[in-house]
C-alpha positions as CSV (number, residue, x, y, z in Angstrom):
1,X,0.0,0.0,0.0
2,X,1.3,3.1,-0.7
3,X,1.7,6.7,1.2
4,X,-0.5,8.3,-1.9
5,X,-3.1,5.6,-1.8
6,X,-3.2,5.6,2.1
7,X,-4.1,9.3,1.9
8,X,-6.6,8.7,-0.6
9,X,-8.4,6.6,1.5
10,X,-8.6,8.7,4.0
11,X,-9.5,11.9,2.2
12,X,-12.2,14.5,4.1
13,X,-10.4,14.8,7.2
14,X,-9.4,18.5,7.8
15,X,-6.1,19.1,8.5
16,X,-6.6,21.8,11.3
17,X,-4.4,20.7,14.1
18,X,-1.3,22.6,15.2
19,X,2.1,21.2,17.4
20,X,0.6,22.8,20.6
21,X,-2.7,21.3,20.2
22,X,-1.7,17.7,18.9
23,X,0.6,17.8,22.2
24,X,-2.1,18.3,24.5
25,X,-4.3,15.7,22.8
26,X,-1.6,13.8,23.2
27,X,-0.8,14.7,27.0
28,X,-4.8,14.7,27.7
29,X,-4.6,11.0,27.4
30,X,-1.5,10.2,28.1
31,X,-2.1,12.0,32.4
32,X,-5.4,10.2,34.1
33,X,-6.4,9.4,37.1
34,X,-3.4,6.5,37.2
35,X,-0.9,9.0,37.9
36,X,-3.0,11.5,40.4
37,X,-4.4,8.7,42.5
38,X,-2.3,5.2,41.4
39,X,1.1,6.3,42.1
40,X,1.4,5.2,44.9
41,X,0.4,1.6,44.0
42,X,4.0,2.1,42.0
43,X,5.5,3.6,45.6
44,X,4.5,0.8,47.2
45,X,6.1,-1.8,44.9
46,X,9.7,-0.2,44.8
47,X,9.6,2.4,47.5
48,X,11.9,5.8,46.8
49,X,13.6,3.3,43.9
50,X,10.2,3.7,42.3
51,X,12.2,6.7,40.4
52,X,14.7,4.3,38.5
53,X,11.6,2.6,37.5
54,X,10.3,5.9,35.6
55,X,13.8,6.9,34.3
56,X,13.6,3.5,32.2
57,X,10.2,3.9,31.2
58,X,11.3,6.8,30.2
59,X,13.6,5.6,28.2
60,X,11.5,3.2,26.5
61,X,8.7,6.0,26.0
62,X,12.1,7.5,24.0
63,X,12.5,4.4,22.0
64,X,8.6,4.4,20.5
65,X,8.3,8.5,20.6
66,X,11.7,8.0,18.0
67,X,9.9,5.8,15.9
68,X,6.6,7.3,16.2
69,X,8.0,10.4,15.2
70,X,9.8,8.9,11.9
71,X,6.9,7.4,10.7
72,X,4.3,9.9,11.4
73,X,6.4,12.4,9.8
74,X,7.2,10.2,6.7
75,X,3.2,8.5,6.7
76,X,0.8,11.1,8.2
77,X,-2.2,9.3,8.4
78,X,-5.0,8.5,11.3
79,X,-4.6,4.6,10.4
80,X,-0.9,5.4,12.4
81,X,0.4,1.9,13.5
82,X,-2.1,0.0,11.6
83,X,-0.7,1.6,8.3
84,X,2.9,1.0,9.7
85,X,2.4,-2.6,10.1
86,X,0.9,-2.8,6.8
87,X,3.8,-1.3,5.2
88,X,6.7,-2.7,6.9
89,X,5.5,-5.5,8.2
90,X,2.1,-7.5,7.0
91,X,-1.5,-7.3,7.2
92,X,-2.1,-9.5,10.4
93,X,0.0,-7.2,12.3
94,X,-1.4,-4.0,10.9
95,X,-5.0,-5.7,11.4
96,X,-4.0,-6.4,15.5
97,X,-2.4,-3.4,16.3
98,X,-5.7,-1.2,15.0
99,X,-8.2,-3.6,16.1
100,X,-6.4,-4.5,19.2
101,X,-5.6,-0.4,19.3
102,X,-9.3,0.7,18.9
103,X,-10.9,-2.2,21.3
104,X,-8.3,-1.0,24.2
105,X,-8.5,2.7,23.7
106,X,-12.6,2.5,23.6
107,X,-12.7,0.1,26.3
108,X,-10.6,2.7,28.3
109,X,-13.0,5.6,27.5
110,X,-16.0,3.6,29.6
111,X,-13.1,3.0,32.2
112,X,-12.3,7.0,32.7
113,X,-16.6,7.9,32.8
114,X,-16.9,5.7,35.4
115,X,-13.8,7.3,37.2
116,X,-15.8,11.0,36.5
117,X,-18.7,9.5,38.1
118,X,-17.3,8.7,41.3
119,X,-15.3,12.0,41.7
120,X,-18.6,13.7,41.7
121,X,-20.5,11.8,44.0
122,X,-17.9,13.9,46.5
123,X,-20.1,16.5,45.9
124,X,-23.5,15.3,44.8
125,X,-23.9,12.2,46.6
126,X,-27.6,11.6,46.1
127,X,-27.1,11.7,42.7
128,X,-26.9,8.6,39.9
129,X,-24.1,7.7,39.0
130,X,-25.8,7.1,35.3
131,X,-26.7,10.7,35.2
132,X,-23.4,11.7,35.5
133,X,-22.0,9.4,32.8
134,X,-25.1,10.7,30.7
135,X,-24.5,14.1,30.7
136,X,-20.4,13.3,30.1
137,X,-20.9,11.3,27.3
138,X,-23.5,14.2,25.5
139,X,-20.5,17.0,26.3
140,X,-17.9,15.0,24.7
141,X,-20.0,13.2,21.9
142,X,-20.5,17.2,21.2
143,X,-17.2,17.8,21.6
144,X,-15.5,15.3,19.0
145,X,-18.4,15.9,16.5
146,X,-17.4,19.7,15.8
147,X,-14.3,20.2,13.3
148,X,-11.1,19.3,14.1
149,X,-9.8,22.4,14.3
150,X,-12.6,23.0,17.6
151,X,-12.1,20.0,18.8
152,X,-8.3,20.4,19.2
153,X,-8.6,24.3,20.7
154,X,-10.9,22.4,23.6
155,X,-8.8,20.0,24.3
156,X,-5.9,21.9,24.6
157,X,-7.3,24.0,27.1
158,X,-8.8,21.2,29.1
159,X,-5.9,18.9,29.3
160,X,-4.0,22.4,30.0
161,X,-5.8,22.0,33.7
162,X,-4.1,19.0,35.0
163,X,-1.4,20.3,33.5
164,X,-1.1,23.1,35.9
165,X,-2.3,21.3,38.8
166,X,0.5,18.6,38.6
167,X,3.2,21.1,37.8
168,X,1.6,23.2,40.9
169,X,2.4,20.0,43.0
170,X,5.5,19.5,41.8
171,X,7.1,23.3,42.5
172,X,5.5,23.1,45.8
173,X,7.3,19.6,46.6
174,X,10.2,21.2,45.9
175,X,9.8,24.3,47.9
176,X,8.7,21.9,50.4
177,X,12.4,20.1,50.6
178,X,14.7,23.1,49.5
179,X,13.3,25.3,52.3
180,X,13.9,22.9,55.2
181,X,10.1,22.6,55.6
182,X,10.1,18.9,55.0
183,X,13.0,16.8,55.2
184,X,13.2,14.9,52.3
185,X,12.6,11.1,52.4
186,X,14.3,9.1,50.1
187,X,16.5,7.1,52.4
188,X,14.4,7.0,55.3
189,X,12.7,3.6,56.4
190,X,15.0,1.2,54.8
191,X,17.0,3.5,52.2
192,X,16.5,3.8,48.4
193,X,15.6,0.4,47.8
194,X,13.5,-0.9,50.4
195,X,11.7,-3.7,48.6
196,X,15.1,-5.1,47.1
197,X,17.3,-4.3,44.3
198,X,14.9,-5.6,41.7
199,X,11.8,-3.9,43.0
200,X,12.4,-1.0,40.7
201,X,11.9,-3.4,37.4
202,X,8.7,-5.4,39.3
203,X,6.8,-1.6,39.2
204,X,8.0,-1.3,35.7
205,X,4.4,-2.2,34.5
206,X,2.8,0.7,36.4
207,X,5.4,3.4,35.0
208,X,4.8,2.1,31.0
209,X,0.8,2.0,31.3
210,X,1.1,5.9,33.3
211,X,3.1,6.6,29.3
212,X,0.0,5.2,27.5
213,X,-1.3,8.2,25.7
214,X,2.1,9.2,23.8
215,X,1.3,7.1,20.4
216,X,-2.7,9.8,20.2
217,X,0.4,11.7,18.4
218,X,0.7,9.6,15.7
219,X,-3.4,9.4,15.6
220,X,-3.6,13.1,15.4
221,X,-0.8,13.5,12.6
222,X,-3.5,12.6,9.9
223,X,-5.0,16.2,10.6
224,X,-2.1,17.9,11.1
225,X,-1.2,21.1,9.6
226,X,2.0,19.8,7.8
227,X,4.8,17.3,8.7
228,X,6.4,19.8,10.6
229,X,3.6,20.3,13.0
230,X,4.3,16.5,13.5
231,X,7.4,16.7,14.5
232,X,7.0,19.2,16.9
233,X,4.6,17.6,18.5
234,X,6.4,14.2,18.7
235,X,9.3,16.1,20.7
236,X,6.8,18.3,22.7
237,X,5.1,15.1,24.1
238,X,8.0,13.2,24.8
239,X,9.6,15.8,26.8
240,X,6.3,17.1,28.7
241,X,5.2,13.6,30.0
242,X,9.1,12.8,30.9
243,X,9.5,16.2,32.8
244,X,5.8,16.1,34.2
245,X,6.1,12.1,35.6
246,X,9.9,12.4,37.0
247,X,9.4,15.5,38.7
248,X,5.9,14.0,40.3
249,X,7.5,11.0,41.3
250,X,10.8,12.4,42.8
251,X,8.5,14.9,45.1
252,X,6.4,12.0,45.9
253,X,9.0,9.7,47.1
254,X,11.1,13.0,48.7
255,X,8.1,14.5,50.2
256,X,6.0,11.7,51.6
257,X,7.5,8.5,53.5
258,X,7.1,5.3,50.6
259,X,5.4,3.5,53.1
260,X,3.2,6.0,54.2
261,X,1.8,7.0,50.5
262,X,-2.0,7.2,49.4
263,X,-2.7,4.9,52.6
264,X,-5.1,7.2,53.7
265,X,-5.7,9.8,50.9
266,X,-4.0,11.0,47.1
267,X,-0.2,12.0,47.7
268,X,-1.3,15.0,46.0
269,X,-3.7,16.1,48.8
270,X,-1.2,15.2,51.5
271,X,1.4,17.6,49.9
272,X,-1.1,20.2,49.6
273,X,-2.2,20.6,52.9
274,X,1.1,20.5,54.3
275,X,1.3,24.3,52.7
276,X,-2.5,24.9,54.1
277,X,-4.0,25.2,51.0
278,X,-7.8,25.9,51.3
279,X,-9.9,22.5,50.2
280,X,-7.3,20.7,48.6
281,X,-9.1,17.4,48.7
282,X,-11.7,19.7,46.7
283,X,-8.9,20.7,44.6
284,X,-8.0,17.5,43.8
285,X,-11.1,16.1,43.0
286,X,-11.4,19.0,40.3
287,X,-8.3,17.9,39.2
288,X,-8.9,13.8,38.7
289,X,-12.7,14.8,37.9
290,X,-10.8,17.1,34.5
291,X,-7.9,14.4,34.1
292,X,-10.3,11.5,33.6
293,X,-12.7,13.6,31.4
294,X,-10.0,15.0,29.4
295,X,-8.4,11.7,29.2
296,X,-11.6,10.5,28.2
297,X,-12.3,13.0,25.1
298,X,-8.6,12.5,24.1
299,X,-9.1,8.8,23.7
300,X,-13.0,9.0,22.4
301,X,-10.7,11.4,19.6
302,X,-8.1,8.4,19.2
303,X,-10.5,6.0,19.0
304,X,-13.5,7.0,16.5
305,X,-10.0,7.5,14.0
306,X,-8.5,4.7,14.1
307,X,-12.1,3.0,13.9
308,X,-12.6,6.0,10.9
309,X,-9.3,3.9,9.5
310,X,-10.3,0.5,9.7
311,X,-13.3,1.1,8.3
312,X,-11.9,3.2,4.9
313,X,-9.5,0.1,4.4
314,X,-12.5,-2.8,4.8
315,X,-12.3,-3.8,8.0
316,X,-15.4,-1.9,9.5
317,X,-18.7,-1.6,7.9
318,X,-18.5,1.4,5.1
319,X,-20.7,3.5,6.8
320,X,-18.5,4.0,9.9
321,X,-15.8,5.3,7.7
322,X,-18.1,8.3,6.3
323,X,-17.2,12.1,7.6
324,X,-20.1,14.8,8.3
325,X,-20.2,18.8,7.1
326,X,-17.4,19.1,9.6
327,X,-15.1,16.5,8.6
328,X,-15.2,14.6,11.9
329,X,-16.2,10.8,11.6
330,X,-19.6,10.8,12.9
331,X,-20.6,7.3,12.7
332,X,-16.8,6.3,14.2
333,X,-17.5,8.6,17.5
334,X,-20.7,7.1,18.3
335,X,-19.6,3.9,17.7
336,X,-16.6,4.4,19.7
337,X,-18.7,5.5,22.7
338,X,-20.5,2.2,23.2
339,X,-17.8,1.0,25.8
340,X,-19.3,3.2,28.1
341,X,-22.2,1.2,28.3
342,X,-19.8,-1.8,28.6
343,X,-17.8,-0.5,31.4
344,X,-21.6,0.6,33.0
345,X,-22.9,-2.2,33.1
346,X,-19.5,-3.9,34.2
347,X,-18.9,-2.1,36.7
348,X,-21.7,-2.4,38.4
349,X,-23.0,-6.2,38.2
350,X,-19.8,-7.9,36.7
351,X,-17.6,-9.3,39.4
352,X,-14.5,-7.7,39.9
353,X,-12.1,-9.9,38.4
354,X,-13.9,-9.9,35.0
355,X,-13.7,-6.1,35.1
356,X,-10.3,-6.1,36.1
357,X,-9.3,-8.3,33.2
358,X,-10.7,-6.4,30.4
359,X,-8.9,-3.4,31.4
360,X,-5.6,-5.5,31.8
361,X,-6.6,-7.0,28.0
362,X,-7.1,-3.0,27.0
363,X,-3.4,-2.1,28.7
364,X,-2.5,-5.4,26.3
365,X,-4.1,-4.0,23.7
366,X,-2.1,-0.2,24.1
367,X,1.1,-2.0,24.8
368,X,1.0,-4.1,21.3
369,X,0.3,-1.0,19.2
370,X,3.9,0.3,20.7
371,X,5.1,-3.2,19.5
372,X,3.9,-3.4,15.9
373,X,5.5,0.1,15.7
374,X,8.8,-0.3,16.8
375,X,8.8,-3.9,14.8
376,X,7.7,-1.5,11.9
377,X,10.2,1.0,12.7
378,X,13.1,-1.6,12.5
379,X,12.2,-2.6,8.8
380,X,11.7,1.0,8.3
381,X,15.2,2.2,8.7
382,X,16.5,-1.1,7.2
383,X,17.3,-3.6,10.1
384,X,18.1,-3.7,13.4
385,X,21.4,-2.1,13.7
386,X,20.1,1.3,11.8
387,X,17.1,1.3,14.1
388,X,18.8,-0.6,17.5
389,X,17.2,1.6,19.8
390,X,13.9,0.6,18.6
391,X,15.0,-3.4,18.5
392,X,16.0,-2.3,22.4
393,X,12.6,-0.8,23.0
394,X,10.9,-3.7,21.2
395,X,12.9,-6.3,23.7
396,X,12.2,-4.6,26.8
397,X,8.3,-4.3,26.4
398,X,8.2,-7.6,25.7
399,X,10.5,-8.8,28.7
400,X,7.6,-6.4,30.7
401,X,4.8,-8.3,29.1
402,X,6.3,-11.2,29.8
403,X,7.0,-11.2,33.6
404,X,3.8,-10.7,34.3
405,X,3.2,-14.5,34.2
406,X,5.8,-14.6,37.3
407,X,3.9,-11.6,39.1
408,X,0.1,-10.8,37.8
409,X,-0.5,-13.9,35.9
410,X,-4.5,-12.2,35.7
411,X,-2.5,-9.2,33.5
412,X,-1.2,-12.1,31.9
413,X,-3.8,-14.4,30.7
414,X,-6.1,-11.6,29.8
415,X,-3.5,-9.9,27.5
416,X,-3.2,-13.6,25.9
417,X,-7.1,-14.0,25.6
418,X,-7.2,-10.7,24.2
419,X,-4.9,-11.8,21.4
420,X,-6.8,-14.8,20.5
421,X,-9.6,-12.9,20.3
422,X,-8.2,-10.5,17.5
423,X,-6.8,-13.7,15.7
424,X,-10.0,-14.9,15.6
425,X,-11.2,-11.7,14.2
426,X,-8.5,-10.9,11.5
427,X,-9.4,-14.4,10.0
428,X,-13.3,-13.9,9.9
429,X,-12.9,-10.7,8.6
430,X,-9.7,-11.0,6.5
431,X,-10.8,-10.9,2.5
């Protein structure tokens, strides 16, 4: 398939979006709730060594951002990794990373509502949670059907809020510890590595799926302004979620005794009221309440175009592949929305293990689309010594997927079920 009949196939969509706001799509979805209220489920793993764990998450983030950013620039297109895998590699793999991609992505929309609705039950506590997850689902819906060009100017200033509040945290951390206020803590109670020297590789897991979110770049590159915007934005991303994550994490280990964080509220509010700010467990709430719906429009965004994709190239009904007046996929965003309903309905009468397992199968699902890309990335630049960092990246997401028999064999199994599942679909569907 080639780059001119790729963009044939995908002709309508405007391209409206600039750097800044492809960034912020990208940074919406990228900082949830896992980071503002689950980082201390990372703490608690490796304890102050929890930062080693980021640094090489980081690194690994580096490896796909690289290759994200040379095929994006060279393929702009919304199919991203499913077009990579077509090109470079073959159509099973293209077909499972955009499947796998849209299934994990939508399944991670109903995931974040949920989230939303329990925030504001803090304040409105008589209230449904369905009504909550209603009136979400009409904002956003609204949202993602205006032009590209609208949607990216709201998102940018909604994913801009969490933005602020984390980087809030972080200076305040840091005033906390330079000024003598608070001693810092990363060699109290059992020094840097209280959980052992391998602790730091054991949280790994936790630190990659908090980086989930940086491939909404290569989404967003298909309505881009031009392939510089692209690059720019591939850059932007990288370094925003590296500074944004380190930083949180080093005042959260520095500021807060390992064993002593999120056991009886968010890190966040803990730091917070140390410096007597008024309501911060209001504040807070505000902030998860905007991470989770702005994660949530960022990935209803990812999702209805890489359905948009799939369906253009024959593996969704024709229909969903049609744009409106404004150019956004109409038929794709609805679609896309149905998880919500899924993760309703979950939620509330599944038992927890079978909810727990289809978000670990969506976290499989995210993980696999970084695979398929750095695999493509490889043949890309030739073989694996032109492209060794991305055979590096490749080897240590799969050494993360793979542990997880020894130490959440439920992650595990699910991400393996998940797998069949799309097998099972590429051959059905397969022409």
């Amino acid at each position: 398939m080639s780059t001119v009949a790729t963009e044939s196939s995908e002709r309508g969509l405007r391209r409206q979006l600039t750097a800044g706001q492809m960034t912020m799509v990208a940074v919406g979805g990228s900082i949830g709730t896992g980071l503002l209220l689950g980082s201390a489920a990372a703490i608690g793993v490796a304890g102050p060594a929890v930062i080693l764990t980021f640094l090489i998450a980081a690194f690994i983030n580096w490896t796909v951002t690289r290759a994200l950013g040379d095929l994006a620039t060279r393929h702009p297109a919304a199919g991203s990794f499913r077009l990579y895998g077509d090109l470079y590699l073959n159509e099973w793999a293209g077909f499972l990373s955009g499947a796998g991609y849209w299934a994990a992505i939508a399944i991670s929309i109903g995931a974040e509502m949920v989230a939303s609705a329990t925030y504001m039950a803090l304040w409105f506590p008589t209230v449904p949670a369905i009504a909550w997850v209603l009136i979400a689902s009409a904002l956003l819906l609204g949202v993602n059907l205006l032009s590209v060009g609208e949607y990216g100017r709201f998102e940018y200033w909604f994913a801009m809020i969490k933005v602020v509040v984390i980087v809030a945290f972080i200076a305040v951390g840091a005033a906390l510890m330079l000024t003598g206020n608070t001693a810092p803590q990363y060699l109290a109670r059992g020094g840097f590595f209280p959980r052992g020297a391998l602790a730091p590789l054991l949280a790994l897991p936790f630190a990659l799926y908090t980086f989930a979110g940086v491939e909404f770049v290569a989404v967003t590159s298909g309505e881009s302004r031009s392939v510089g915007d692209v690059a720019r934005a591939t850059r932007l991303t990288f370094v925003t979620l590296t500074l944004i994550y380190l930083g949180a994490i080093v005042v959260l280990t520095g500021v807060i005794p390992w064993d002593r964080t999120g056991v009886t509220e968010s890190p966040f509010v803990t730091v917070f009221r140390r410096v007597n700010v008024p309501a911060a467990g209001h504040l807070m709430n505000f902030a998860v309440l905007t991470a989770a719906l702005s994660g949530a429009n960022a990935a209803l965004y990812s999702a209805s175009r890489t359905l948009f994709s799939l369906a253009r190239h024959g593996w969704a009904p024709a229909a969903i592949g049609r744009l409106n007046r404004a150019g956004s996929p109409t038929s794709a965003v609805v679609v896309s929305s149905f998880p919500i309903v899924l993760a309703l309905a979950l939620e509330r009468w599944a038992p927890e293990a079978a909810f727990v397992s289809i978000l670990n199968a969506a976290l499989f699902g995210l993980l696999l689309s970084w695979l398929v890309t750095l695999a493509a990335h490889v043949r890309f630049r030739g073989g694996v010594r032109a492209a060794a960092r991305s055979a590096v990246g490749f080897a240590l997401i799969a050494l993360c997927i793979g542990k997880t028999w020894w130490d959440s064999r439920l992650s595990f199994v699910s991400g393996i079920g998940y797998l069949l599942i799309l097998n099972l679909l590429y051959f059905l569907l397969r022409k």
